[in-house]
C-alpha positions in Angstrom: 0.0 0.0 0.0 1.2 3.5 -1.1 1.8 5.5 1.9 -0.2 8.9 1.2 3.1 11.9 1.4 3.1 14.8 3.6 4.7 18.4 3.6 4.4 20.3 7.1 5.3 23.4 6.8 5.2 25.6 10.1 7.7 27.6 11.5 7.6 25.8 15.3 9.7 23.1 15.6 8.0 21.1 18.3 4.8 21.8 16.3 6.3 20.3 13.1 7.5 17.1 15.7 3.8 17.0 17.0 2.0 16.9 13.9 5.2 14.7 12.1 4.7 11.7 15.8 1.0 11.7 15.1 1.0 11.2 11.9 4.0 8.3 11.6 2.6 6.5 14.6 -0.5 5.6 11.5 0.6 2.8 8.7 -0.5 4.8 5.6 0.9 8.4 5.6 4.7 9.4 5.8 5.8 12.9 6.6 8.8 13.1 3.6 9.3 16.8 4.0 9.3 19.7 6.8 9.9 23.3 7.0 10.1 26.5 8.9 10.1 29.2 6.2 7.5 30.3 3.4 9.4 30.2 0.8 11.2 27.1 1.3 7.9 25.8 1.5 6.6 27.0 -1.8 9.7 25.8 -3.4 9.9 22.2 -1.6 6.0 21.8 -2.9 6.6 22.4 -6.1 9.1 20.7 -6.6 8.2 18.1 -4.3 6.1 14.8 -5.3 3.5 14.9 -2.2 0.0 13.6 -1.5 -0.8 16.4 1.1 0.5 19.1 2.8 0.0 20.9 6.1 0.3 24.4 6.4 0.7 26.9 9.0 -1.4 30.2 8.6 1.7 32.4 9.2 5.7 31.8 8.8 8.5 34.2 7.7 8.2 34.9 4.1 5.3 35.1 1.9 2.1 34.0 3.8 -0.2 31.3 3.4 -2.4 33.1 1.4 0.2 33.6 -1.2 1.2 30.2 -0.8 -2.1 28.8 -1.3 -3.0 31.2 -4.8 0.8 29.7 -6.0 0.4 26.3 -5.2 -3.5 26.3 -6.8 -1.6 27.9 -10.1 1.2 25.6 -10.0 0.2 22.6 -7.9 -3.7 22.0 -8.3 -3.2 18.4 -7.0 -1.7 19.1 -3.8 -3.8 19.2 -1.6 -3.5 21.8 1.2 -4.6 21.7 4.7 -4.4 24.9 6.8 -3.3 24.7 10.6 -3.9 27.8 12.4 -3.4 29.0 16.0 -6.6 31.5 15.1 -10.5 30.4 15.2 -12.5 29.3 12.4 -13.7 32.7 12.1 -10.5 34.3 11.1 -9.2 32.5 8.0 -11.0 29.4 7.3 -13.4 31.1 4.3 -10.3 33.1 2.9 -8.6 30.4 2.9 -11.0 28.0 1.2 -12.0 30.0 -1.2 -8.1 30.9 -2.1 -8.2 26.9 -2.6 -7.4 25.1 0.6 -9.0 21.5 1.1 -9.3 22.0 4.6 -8.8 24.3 7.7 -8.1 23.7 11.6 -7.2 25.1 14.6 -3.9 23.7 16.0 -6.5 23.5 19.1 -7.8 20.0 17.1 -7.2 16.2 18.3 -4.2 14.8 17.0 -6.6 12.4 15.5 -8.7 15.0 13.4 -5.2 15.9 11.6 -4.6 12.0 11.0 -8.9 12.3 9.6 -7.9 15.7 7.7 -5.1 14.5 5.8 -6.8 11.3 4.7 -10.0 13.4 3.7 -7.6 15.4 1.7 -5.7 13.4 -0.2 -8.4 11.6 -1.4 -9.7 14.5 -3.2 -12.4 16.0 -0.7 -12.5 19.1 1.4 -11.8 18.6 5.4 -14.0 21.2 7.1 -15.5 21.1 10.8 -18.8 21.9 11.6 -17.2 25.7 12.8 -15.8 26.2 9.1 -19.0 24.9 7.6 -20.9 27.1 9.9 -18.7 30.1 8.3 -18.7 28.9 4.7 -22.5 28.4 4.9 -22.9 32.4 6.4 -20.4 33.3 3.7 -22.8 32.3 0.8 -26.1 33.2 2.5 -28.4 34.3 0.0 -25.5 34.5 -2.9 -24.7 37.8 -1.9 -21.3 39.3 -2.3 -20.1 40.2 0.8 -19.3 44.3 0.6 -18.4 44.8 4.2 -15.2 46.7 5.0 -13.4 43.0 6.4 -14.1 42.0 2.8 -12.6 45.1 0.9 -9.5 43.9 3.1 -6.2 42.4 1.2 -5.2 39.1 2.5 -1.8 40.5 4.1 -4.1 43.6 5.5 -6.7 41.2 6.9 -4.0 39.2 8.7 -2.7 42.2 10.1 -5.9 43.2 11.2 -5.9 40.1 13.1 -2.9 40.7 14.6 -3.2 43.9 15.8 -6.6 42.9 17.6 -4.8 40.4 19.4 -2.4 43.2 21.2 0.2 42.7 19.2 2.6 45.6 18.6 4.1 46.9 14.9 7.1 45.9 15.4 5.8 42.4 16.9 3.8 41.7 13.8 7.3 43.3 11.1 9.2 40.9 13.2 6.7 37.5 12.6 6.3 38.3 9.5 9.6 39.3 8.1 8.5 42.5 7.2 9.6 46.7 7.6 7.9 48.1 10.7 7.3 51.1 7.8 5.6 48.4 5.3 3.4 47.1 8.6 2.5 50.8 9.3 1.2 51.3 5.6 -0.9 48.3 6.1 -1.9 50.0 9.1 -2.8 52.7 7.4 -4.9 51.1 4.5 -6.3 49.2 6.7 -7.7 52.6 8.8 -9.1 53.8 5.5 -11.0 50.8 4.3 -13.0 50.6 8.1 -13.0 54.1 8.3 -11.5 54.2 11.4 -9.0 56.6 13.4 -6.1 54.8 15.4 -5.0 51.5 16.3 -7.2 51.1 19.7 -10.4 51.6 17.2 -8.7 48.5 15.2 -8.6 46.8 18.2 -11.7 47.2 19.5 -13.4 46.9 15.7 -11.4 43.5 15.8 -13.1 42.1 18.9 -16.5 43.1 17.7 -16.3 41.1 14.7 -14.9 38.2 16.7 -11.4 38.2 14.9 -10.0 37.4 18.4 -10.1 34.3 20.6 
């Protein structure tokens, strides 16, 4: 029996040896590849001969959201599951609809990753009742959504995110390998496209739209 291949890329080291135990302790899936750093990532999948992969919402380099659009250019049969520290309600439909087969919180049983990636790489989405819940809201009534979150970029909407969580400019340059002046333009955008003033109106508009956990 073919053992289904797997590509974790995350930037924690004890998280990569978490997810890698779980899923070699099963007799059909074999971790063949890890990384730490976007672009590694995007290189090692394309180049790569996987049956899955498992990515983290945000490592140094380009983020997920890049990664994802690349990969579903590239790479349409690699399958891509998203593992992120942030709720359903953050990512999960961006992510989706970018092309991801499947989204969870690194909150999930060890033994819903094992489910996920066998979901996956037979061809099907992987999606909790929580993401369903979201995709289900997202297409209510096949209205495009035209609220300010939605006019967002996917690098301003993570940011967004980030700041809401109390996380300072320089934090977020720093995580994301980017200039504390390119963070503070994002800031700025992102102030113009919710209308709002400074960053405690972020953080409180954040918290209201349930952005943090």
């Amino acid at each position: 029996m073919k053992k289904i291949s797997v590509l974790i890329a995350d930037d924690h080291e004890v998280v990569r040896q978490g997810i890698r135990k779980s899923l070699e302790d099963t007799t059909d899936i074999s971790v063949d590849g890890e990384t730490g750093d976007g672009y590694e990532a995007l290189d090692m999948a394309i180049r790569g001969s996987f049956g899955a992969m498992i990515l983290d919402i945000a490592m140094p380099g380009p983020g997920a959201m890049e990664i994802i659009k690349e990969l579903t250019q590239r790479k349409p049969d690699l399958p891509i599951l998203v593992l992120s520290m942030h709720p359903a309600k953050q990512y999960a439909v961006r992510t989706i609809r970018a092309g991801a087969a499947g989204y969870l919180t690194k909150e999930c049983l060890t033994s819903e990753i094992v489910t996920a990636v066998r979901t996956i790489a037979s061809g099907q989405r992987f999606v909790t009742n929580a993401v369903a819940e979201q995709l289900a809201n997202a297409v209510a009534n096949g209205c495009p959504d035209r609220s300010a979150l939605a006019q967002l970029s996917d690098r301003e909407y993570q940011i967004l995110c980030m700041i809401g969580a109390g996380k300072m400019l320089k934090e977020i340059a720093a995580e994301l390998a980017l200039s504390p002046k390119t963070v503070s333009t994002y800031r700025a955008r992102i102030l113009e496209k919710t209308s709002l003033q400074t960053t405690a109106d972020l953080v409180r508009y954040a918290v209201t739209e349930g952005l943090v956990s």
